[in-house]
FILONU-466970 format. One line per field, with one value per residue: x, y, z of N, C-alpha, C in turn; residue in one letter. Coordinates in steps of 0.2 Angstrom, whole numbers, plus 5000, padded with zeros to 4 digits. Example, Ala and Ser with C-alpha at 12.3 -4.5 7.8 and 13.67 -1.06 7.14 Angstrom:
n_x: (5066/5064)
n_y: (4972/4989)
n_z: (5039/5035)
ca_x: (5062/5068)
ca_y: (4978/4995)
ca_z: (5039/5036)
c_x: (5066/5064)
c_y: (4984/5000)
c_z: (5039/5039)
r: (a/s)
//
This chain:
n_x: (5237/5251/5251/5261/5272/5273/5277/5276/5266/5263/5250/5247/5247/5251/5252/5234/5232/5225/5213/5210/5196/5192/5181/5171/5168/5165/5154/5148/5147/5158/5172/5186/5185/5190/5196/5198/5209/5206/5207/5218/5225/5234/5230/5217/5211/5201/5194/5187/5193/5207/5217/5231/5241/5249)
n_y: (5421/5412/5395/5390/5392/5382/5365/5350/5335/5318/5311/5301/5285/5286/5281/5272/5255/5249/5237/5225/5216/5203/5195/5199/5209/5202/5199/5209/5214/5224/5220/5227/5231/5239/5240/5255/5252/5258/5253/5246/5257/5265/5265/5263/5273/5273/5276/5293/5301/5307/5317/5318/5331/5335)
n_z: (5634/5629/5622/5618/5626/5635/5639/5631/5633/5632/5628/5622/5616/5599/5582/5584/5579/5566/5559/5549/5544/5536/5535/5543/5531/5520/5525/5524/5514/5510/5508/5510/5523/5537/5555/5569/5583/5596/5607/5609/5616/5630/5648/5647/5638/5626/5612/5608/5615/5617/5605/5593/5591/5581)
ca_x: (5242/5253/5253/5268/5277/5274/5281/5270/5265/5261/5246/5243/5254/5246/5243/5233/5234/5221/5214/5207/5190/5190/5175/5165/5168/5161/5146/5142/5148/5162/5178/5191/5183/5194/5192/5202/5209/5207/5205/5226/5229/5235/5226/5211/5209/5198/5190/5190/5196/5216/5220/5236/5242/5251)
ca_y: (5417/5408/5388/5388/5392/5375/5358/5345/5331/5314/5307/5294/5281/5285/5279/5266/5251/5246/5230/5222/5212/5201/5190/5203/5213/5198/5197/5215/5216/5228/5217/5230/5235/5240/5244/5257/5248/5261/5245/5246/5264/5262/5267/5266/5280/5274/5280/5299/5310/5313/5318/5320/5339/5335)
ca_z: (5636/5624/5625/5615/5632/5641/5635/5626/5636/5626/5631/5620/5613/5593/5579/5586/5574/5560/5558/5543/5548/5529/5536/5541/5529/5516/5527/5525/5506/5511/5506/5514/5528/5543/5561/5572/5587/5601/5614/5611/5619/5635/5653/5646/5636/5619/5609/5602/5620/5615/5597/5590/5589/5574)
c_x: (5244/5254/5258/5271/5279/5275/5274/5270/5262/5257/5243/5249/5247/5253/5242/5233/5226/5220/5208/5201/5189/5182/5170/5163/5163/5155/5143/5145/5153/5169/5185/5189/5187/5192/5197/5202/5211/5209/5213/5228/5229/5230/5218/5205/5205/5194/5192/5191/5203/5216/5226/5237/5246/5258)
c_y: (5412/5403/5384/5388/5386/5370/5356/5341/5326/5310/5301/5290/5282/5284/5274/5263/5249/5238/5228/5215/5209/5198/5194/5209/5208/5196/5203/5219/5222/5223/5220/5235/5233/5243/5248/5256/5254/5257/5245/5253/5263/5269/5270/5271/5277/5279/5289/5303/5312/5313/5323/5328/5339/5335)
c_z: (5630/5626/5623/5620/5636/5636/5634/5629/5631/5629/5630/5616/5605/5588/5582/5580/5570/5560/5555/5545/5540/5532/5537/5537/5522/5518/5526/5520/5505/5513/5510/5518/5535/5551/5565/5576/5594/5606/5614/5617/5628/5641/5649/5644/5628/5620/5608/5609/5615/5609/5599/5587/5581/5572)
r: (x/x/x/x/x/x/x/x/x/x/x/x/x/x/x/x/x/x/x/x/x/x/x/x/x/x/x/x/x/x/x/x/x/x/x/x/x/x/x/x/x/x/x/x/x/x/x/x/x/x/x/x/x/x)
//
């Protein structure tokens, strides 16, 4: 079965956005340390289920 046949549905609103943590990065000696903000993707989907087909 080819799954090129059926439409693409878009599950996740992506990219989620990045965000620059200075203070804990100076506490834990890593100055540009970032965190990715799954906690944005709506219905409750963090974290690693939906990846982007590309």
């Amino acid at each position: 079965m080819l799954f090129s046949r059926f439409p693409r549905v878009q599950l996740a609103t992506l990219p989620t956005p990045l965000q620059h943590l200075p203070r804990y990065g100076e506490l834990t000696n890593h100055p540009q340390l970032y965190i990715k903000r799954d906690d944005f993707m709506a219905l409750g989907m963090g974290g690693n289920k939906l990846r982007s087909s590309g």
